[in-house]
C-alpha positions as a Markdown table, in Angstrom:
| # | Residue | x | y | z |
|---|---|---|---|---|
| 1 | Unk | -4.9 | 57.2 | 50.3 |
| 2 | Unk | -7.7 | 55.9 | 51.5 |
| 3 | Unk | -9.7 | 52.9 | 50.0 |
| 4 | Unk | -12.7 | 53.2 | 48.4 |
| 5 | Unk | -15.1 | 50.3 | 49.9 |
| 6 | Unk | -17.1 | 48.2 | 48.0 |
| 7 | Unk | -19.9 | 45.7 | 48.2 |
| 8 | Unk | -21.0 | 43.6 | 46.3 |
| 9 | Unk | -24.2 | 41.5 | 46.1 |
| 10 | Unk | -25.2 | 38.4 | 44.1 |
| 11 | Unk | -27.1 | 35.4 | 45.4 |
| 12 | Unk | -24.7 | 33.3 | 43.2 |
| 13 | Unk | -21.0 | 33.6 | 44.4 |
| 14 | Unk | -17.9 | 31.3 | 44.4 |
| 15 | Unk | -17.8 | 28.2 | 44.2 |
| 16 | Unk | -21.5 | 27.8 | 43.1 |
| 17 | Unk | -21.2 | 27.1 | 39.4 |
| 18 | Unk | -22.6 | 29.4 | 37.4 |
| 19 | Unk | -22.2 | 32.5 | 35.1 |
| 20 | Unk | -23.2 | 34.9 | 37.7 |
| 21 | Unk | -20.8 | 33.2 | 40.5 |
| 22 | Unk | -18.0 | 33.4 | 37.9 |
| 23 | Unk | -18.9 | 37.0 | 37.1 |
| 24 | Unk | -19.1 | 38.0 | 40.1 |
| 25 | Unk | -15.4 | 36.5 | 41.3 |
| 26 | Unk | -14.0 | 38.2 | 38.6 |
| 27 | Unk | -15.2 | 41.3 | 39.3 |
| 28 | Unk | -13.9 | 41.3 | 43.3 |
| 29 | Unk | -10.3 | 39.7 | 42.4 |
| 30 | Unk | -10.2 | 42.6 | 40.1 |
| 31 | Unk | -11.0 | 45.5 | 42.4 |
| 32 | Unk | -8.8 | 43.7 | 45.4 |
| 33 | Unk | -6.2 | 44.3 | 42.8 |
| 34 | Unk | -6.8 | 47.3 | 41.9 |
| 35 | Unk | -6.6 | 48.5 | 45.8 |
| 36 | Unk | -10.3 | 48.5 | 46.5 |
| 37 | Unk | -11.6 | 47.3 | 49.4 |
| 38 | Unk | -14.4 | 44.2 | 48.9 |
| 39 | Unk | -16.9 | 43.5 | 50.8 |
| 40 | Unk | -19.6 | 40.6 | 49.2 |
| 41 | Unk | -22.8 | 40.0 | 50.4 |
| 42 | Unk | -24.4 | 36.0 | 48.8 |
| 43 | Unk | -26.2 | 32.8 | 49.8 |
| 44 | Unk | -25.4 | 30.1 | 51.0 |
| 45 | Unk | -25.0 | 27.7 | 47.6 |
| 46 | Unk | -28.5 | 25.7 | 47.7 |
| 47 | Unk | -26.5 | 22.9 | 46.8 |
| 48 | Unk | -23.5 | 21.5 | 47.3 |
| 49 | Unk | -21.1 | 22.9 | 44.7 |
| 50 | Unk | -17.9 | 20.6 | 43.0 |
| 51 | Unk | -15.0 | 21.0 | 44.9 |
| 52 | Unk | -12.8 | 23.6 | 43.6 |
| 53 | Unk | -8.7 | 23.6 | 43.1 |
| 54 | Unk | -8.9 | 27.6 | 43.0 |
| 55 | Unk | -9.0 | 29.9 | 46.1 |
| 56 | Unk | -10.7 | 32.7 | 46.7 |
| 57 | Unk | -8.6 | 35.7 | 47.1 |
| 58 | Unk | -8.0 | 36.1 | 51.0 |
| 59 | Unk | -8.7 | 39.7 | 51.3 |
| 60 | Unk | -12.4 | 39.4 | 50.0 |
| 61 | Unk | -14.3 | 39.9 | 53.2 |
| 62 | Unk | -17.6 | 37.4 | 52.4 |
| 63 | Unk | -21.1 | 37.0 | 54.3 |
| 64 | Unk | -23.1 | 33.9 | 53.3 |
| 65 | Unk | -27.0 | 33.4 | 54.3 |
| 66 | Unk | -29.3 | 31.4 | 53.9 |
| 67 | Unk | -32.4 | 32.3 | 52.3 |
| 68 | Unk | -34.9 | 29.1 | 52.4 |
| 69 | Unk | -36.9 | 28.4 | 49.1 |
| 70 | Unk | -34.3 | 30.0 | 47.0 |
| 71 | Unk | -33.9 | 27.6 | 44.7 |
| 72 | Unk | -36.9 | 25.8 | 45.1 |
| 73 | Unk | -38.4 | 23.9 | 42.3 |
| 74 | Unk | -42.3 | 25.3 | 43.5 |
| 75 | Unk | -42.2 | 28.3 | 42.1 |
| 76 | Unk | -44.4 | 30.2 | 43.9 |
| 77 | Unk | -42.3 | 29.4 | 47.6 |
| 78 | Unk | -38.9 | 31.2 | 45.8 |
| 79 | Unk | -41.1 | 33.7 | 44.6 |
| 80 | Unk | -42.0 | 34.6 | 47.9 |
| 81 | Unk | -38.8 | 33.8 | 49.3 |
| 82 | Unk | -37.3 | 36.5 | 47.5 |
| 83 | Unk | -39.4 | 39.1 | 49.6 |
| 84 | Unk | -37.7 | 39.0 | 53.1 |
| 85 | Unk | -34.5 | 38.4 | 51.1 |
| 86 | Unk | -33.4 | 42.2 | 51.1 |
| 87 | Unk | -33.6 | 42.8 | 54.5 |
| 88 | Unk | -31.9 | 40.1 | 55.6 |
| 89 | Unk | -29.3 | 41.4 | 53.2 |
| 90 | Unk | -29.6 | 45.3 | 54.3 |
| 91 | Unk | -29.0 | 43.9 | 58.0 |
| 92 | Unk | -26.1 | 41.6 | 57.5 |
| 93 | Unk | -24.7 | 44.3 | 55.7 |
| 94 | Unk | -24.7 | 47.1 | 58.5 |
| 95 | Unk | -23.8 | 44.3 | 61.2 |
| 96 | Unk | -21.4 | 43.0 | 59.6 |
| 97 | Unk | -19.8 | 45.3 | 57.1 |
| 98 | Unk | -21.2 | 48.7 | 58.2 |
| 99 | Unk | -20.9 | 51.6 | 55.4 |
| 100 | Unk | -20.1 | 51.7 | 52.1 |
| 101 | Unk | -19.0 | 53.9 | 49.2 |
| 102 | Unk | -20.6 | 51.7 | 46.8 |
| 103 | Unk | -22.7 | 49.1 | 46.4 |
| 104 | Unk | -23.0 | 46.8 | 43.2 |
| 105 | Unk | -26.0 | 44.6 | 42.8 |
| 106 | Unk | -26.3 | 41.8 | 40.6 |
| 107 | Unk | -30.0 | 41.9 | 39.5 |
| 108 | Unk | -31.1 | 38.2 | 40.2 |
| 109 | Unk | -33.5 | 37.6 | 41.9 |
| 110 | Unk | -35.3 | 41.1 | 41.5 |
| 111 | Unk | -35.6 | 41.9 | 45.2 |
| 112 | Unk | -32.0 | 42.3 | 46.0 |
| 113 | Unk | -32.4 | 45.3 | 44.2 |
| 114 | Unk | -33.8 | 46.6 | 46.9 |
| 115 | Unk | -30.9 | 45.7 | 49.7 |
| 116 | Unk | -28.7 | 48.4 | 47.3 |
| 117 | Unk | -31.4 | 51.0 | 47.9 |
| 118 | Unk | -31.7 | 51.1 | 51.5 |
| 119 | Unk | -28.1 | 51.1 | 51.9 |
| 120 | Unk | -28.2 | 54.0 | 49.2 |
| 121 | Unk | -31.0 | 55.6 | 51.7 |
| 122 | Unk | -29.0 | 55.3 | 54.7 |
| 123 | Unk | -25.2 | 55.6 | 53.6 |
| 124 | Unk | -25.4 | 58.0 | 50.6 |
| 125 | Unk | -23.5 | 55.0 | 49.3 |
| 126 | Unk | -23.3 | 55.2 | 45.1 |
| 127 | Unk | -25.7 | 52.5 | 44.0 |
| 128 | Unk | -25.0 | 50.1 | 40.7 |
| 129 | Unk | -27.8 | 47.8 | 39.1 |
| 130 | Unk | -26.4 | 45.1 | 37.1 |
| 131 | Unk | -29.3 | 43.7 | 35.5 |
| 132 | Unk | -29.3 | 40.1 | 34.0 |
| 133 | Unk | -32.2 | 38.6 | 34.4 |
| 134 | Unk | -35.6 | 41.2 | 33.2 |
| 135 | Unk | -37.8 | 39.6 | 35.7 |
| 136 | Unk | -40.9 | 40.0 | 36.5 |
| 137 | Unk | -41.4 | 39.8 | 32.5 |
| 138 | Unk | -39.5 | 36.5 | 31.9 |
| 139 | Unk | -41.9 | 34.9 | 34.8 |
| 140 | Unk | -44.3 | 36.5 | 33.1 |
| 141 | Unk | -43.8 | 35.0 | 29.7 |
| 142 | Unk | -42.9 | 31.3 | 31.0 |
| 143 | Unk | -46.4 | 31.3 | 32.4 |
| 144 | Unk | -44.4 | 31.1 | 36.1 |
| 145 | Unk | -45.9 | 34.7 | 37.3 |
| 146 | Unk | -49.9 | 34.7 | 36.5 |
| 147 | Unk | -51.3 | 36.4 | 39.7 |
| 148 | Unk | -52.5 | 39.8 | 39.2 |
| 149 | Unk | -51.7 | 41.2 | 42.3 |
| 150 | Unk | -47.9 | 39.5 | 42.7 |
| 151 | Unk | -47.5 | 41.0 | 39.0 |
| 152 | Unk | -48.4 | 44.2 | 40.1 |
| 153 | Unk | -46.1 | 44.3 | 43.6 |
| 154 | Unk | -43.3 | 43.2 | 41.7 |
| 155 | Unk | -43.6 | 45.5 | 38.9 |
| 156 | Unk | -43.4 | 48.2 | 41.8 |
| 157 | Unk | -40.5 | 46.6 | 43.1 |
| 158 | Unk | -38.6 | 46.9 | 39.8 |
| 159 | Unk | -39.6 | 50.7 | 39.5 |
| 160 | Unk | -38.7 | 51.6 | 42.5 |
| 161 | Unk | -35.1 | 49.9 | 42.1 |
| 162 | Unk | -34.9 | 51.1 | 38.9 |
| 163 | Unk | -35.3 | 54.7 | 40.3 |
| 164 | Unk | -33.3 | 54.6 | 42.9 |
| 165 | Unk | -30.0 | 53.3 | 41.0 |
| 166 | Unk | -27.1 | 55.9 | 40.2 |
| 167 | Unk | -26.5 | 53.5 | 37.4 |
| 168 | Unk | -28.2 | 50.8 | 35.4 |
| 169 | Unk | -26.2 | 48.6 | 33.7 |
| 170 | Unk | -27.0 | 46.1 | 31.2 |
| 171 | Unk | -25.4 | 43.4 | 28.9 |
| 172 | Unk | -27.0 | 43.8 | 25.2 |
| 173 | Unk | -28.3 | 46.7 | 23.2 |
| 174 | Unk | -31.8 | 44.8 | 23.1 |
| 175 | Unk | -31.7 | 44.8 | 27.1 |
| 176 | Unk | -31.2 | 48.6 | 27.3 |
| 177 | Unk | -34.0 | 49.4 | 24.9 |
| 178 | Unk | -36.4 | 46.4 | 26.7 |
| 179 | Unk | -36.0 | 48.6 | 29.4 |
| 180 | Unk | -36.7 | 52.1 | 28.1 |
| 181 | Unk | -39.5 | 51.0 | 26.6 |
| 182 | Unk | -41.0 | 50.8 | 30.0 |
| 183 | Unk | -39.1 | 53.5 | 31.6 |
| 184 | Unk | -38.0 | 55.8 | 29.4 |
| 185 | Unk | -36.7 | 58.2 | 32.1 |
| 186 | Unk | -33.8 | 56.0 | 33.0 |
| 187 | Unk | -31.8 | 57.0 | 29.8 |
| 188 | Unk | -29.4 | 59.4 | 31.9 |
| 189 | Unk | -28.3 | 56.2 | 34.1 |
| 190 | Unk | -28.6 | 53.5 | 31.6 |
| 191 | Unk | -26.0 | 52.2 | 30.2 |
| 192 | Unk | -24.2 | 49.7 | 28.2 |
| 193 | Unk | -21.6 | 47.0 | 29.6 |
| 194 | Unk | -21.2 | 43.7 | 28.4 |
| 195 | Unk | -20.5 | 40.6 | 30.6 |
| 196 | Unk | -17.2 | 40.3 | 30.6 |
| 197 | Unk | -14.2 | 37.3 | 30.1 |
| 198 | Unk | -11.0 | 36.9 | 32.5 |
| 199 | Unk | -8.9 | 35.8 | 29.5 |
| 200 | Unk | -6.4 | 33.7 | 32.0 |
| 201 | Unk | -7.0 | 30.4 | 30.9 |
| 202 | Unk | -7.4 | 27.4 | 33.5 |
| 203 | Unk | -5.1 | 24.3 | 33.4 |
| 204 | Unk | -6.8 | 22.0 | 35.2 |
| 205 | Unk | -6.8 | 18.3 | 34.7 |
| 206 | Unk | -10.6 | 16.8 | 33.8 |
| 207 | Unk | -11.0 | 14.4 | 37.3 |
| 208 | Unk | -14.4 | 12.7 | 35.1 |
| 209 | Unk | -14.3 | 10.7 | 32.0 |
| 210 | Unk | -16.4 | 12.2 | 29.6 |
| 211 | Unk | -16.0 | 9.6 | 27.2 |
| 212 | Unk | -14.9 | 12.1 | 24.9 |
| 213 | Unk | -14.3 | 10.4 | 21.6 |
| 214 | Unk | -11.8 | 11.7 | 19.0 |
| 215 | Unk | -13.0 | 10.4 | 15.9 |
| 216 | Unk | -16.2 | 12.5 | 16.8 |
| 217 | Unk | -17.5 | 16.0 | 16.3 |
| 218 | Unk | -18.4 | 16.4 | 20.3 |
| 219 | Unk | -21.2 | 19.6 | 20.8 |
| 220 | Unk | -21.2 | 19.9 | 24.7 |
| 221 | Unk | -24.7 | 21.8 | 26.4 |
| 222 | Unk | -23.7 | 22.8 | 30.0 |
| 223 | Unk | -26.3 | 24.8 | 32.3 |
| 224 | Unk | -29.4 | 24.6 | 34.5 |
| 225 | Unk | -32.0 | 23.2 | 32.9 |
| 226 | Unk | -35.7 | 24.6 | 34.0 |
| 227 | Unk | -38.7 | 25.9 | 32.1 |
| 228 | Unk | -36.4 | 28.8 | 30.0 |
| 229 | Unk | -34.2 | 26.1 | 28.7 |
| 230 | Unk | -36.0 | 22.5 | 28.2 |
| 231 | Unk | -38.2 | 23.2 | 25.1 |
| 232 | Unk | -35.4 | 24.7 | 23.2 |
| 233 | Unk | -33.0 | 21.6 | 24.1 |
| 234 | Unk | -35.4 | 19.5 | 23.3 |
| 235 | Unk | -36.3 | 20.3 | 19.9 |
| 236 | Unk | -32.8 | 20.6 | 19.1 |
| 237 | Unk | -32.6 | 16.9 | 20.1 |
| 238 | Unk | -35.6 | 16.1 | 18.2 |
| 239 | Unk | -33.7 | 17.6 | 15.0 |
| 240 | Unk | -29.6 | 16.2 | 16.1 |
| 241 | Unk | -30.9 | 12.5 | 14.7 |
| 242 | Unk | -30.5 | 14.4 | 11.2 |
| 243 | Unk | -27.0 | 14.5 | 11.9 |
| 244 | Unk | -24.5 | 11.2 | 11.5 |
| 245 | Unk | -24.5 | 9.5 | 15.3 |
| 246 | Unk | -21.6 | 8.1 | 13.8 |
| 247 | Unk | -19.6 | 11.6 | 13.4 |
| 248 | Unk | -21.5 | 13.7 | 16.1 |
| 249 | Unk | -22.1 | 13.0 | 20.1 |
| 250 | Unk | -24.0 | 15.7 | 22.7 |
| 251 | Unk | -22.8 | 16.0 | 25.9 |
| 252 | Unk | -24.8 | 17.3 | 28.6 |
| 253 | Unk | -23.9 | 19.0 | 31.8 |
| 254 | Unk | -27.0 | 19.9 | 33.6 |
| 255 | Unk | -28.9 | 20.2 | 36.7 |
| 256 | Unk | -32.3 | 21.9 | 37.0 |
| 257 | Unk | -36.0 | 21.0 | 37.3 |
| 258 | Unk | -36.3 | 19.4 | 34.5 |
| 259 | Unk | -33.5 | 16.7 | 34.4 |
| 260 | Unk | -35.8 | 14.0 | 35.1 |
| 261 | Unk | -37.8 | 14.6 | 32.4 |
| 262 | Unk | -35.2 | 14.9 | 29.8 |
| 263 | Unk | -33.7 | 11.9 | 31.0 |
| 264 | Unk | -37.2 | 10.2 | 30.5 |
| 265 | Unk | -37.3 | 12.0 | 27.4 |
| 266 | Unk | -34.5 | 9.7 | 25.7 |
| 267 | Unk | -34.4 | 6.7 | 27.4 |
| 268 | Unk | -38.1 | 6.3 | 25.3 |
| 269 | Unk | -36.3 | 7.5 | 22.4 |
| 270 | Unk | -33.2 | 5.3 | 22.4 |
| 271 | Unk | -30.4 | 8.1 | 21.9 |
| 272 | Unk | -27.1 | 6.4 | 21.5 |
| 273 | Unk | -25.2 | 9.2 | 21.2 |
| 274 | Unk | -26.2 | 11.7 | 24.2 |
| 275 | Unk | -24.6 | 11.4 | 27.3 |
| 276 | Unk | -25.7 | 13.5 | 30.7 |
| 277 | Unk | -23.1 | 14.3 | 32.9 |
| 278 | Unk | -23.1 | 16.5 | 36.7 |
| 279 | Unk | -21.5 | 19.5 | 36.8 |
| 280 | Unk | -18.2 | 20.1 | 37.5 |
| 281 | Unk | -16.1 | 22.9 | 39.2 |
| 282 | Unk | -15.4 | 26.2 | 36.8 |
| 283 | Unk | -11.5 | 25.2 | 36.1 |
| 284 | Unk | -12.6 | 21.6 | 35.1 |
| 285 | Unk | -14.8 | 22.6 | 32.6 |
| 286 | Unk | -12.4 | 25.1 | 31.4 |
| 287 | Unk | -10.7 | 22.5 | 30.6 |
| 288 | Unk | -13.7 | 19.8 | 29.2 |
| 289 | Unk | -14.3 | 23.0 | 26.4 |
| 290 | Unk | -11.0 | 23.0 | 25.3 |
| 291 | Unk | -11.6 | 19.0 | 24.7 |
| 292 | Unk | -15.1 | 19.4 | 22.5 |
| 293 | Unk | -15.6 | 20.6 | 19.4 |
| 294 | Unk | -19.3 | 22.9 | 19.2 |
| 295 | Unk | -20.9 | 24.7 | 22.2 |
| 296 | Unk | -24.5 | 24.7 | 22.2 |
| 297 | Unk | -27.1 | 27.0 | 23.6 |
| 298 | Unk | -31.0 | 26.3 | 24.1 |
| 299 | Unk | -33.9 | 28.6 | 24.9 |
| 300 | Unk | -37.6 | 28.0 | 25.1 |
| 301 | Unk | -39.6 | 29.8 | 22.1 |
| 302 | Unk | -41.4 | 31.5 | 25.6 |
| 303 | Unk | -38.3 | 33.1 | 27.0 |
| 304 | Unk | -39.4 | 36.7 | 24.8 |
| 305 | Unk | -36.8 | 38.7 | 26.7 |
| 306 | Unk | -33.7 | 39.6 | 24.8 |
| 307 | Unk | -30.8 | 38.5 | 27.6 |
| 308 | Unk | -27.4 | 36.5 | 26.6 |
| 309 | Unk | -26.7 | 33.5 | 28.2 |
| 310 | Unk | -23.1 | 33.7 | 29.9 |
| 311 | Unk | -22.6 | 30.6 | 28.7 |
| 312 | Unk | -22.0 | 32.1 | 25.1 |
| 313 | Unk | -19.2 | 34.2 | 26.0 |
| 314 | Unk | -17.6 | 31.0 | 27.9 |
| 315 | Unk | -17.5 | 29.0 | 24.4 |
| 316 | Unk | -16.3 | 32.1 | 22.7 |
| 317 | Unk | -13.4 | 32.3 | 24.9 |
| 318 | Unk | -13.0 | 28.6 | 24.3 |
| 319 | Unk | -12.9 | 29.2 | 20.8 |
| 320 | Unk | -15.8 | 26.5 | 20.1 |
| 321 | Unk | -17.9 | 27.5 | 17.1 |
| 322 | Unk | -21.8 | 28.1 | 18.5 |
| 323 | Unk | -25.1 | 27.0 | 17.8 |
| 324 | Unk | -27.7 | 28.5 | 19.0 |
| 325 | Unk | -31.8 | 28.1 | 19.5 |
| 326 | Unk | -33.6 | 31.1 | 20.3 |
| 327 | Unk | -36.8 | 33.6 | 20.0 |
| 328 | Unk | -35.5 | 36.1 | 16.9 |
| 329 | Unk | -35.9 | 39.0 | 19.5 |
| 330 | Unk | -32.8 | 37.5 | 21.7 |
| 331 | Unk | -29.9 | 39.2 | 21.1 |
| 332 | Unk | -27.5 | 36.3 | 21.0 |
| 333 | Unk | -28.7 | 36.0 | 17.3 |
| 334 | Unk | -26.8 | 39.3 | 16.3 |
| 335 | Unk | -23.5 | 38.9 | 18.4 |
| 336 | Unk | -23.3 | 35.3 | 16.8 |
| 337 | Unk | -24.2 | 37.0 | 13.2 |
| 338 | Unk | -21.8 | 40.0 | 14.2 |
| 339 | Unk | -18.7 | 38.0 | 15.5 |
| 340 | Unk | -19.3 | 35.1 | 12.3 |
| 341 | Unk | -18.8 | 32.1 | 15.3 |
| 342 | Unk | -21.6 | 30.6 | 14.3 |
| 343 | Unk | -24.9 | 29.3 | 13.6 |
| 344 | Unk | -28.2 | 30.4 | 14.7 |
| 345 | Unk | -32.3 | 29.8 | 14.5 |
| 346 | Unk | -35.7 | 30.1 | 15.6 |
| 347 | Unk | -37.7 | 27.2 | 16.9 |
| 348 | Unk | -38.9 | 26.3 | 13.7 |
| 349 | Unk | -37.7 | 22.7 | 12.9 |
| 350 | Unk | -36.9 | 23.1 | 9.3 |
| 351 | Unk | -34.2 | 26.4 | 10.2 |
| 352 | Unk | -32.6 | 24.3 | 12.8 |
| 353 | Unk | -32.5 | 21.9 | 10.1 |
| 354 | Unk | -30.8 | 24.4 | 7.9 |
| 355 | Unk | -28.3 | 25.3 | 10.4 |
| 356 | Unk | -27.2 | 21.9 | 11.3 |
| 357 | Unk | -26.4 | 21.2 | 7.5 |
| 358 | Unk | -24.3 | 24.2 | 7.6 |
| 359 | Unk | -22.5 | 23.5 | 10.6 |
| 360 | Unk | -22.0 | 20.2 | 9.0 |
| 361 | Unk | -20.5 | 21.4 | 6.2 |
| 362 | Unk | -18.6 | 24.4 | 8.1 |
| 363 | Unk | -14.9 | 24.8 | 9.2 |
| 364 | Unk | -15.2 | 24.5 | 13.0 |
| 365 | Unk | -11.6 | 25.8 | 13.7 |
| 366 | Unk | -12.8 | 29.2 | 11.7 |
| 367 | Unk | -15.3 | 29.8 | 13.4 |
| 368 | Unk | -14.1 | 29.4 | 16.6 |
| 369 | Unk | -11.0 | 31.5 | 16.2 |
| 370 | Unk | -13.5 | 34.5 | 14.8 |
| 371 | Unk | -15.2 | 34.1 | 18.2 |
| 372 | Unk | -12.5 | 34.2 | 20.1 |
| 373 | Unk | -10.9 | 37.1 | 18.3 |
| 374 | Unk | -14.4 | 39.3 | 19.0 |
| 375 | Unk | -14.9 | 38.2 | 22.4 |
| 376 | Unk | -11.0 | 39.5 | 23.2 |
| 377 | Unk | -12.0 | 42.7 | 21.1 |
| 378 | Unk | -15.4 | 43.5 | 23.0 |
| 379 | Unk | -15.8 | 41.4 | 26.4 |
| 380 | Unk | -12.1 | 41.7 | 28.0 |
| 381 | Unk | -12.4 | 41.8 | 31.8 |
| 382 | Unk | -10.2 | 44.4 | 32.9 |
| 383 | Unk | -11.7 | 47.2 | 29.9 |
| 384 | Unk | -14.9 | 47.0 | 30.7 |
| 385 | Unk | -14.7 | 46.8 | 34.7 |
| 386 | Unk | -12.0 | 49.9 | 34.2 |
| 387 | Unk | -14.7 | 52.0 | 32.2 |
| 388 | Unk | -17.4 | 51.1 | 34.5 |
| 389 | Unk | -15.2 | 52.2 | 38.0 |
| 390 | Unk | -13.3 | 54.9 | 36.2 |
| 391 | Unk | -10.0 | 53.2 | 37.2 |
């Protein structure tokens, strides 16, 4: 029997760190186990990435490239970066890999889209859109995107994608309707599939001392940190002095645009009991979540869109309890609400007042254990990619 042949693109792959690197690993081991043939189109990681103890599965056939600007802080130079991304991809893709029975984009940036519909055009391969990231609204509501006519070629860009796809995935029941409000014809191809957890759990010894004290309640923040995520973070800082610096510490694992400025941030404000830290490789920090005790999570009150972080579903499958700072239109509020792991608020300094006096006076090990008991009920790896490739 022959194999069916897949590829995959995402400009986050293995070993960047990352949700969508992770994701997207899953996803490939899984197929290449499941007797597909895998193909992955990515970039070349923009930084270098903490070195990994796992190997990538040898019979993943993988294309890097580099893309210049990618990751570039001046947001106007990735922007445009991103526009002579998919053909670079479409060509690498015929030259290297030639046709395909599928093809599987993971929406971010927007433009790859667009590598999945020319090999559509010219293959008659089955095109899937996994969208994550609702951009160009998000630019749009961080004040990034403001020109006129940018706005209106990448609001083409996402029609046109969003045409052309066989089938439009996306992560949260506030993501599907975010997009049908703009195009309601997509309803036949839309459809529901959460991100999902590889419940194997990593072993890993932790090469970095965390100072990780166990006499302390230890709530750990681990991400990029940029213009969707420094507001949030920071007024949750602002509010953590409410809580005992003798019974709580925040550790951060960050890198981002605006590390410099956070670290500014409290070296004028004399924190005691925050420590930054680099990142580390995927297995490592498996392991530094089993070693905490609260996983946080931080938006900016001008990220409107409703997307989950991935970093949710990582705590929940660590079985840390969650708090969480968001707009009330993100749908992280209801999955935390739904799966009773947590804690949740707007930006409003008196609610995320409230909900550090409940966490304070919650039963961590609880709460945890109901998230990890929903996450293995709803976001199990090899259900959700069996229902989505009919395996």
């Amino acid at each position: 029997m022959k194999k069916v042949k897949i590829l995959v693109i995402s400009e986050q792959f293995f070993p960047s760190i990352g949700s969508a690197s992770i994701l997207m690993k899953d996803l490939c081991e899984y197929l290449v186990s499941k007797n597909f043939e895998v193909c992955v189109l990515t970039s070349i990681p923009d930084r270098t990435p903490p070195e990994s103890s796992k190997q990538l599965n040898k019979n993943i056939k993988i294309k890097r490239i580099y893309i210049p600007f990618q990751k570039s802080s001046i947001w106007v130079l990735r922007g445009l970066s991103s526009l002579p991304a998919p053909i670079i991809y479409f060509f690498y893709a015929v030259f290297f890999f030639r046709k395909f029975d599928h093809v599987f984009v993971y929406l971010s940036p927007l433009t790859l889209g667009l590598t999945g519909s020319m090999i559509k055009f010219f293959f008659k391969s089955k095109f899937t859109l996994n969208v994550q990231d609702l951009f160009p609204q998000s630019a749009i509501d961080l004040n990034i995107l403001k020109n006129s006519f940018l706005i209106k070629l990448f609001r083409a860009i996402e029609k046109k994608i969003y045409l052309s796809a066989d089938l439009i995935t996306a992560h949260s029941s506030g993501n599907i309707k975010f997009i049908l409000n703009s195009y309601p014809a997509l309803s036949g191809k839309l459809r529901l599939m959460h991100n999902w957890i590889d419940f194997n759990k990593s072993n890993a010894p932790l090469k970095n001392d965390f100072d990780i004290k166990k006499n302390k309640k230890n709530i750990i923040y681990a991400g990029i940190l940029g213009p969707s995520q420094i507001q949030g973070l920071l007024i949750f800082i602002e509010q953590f002095k409410y809580l005992n610096p003798d019974e709580y510490d925040l550790i951060l694992l960050i890198e981002g645009s605006e590390v410099l400025n956070l670290e500014k941030y409290l070296l004028q404000n004399s924190y005691t009991n925050i420590r930054i830290y680099a990142f580390v490789p995927p297995e490592e920090y498996e392991t530094l979540l089993s070693k905490v005790d609260i996983g946080l999570i931080a938006l900016s009150d001008q990220v409107k869109t409703p997307v989950v972080p991935g970093k949710l579903l990582g705590y929940m499958k660590a079985q840390l309890p969650v708090i969480l700072i968001a707009d009330v239109n993100n749908d992280s509020h209801e999955l935390i609400k739904d799966s009773s792991c947590g804690f949740s608020s707007d930006h409003k300094k008196r609610n995320i007042k409230k909900m550090l006096q409940e966490l304070d006076k919650s039963n961590l090990q609880e709460l945890g254990k109901n998230g990890y008991e929903y996450a293995l009920r709803n976001f199990k790896m090899e259900n959700i990619i069996d229902k989505l490739f009919n395996l």
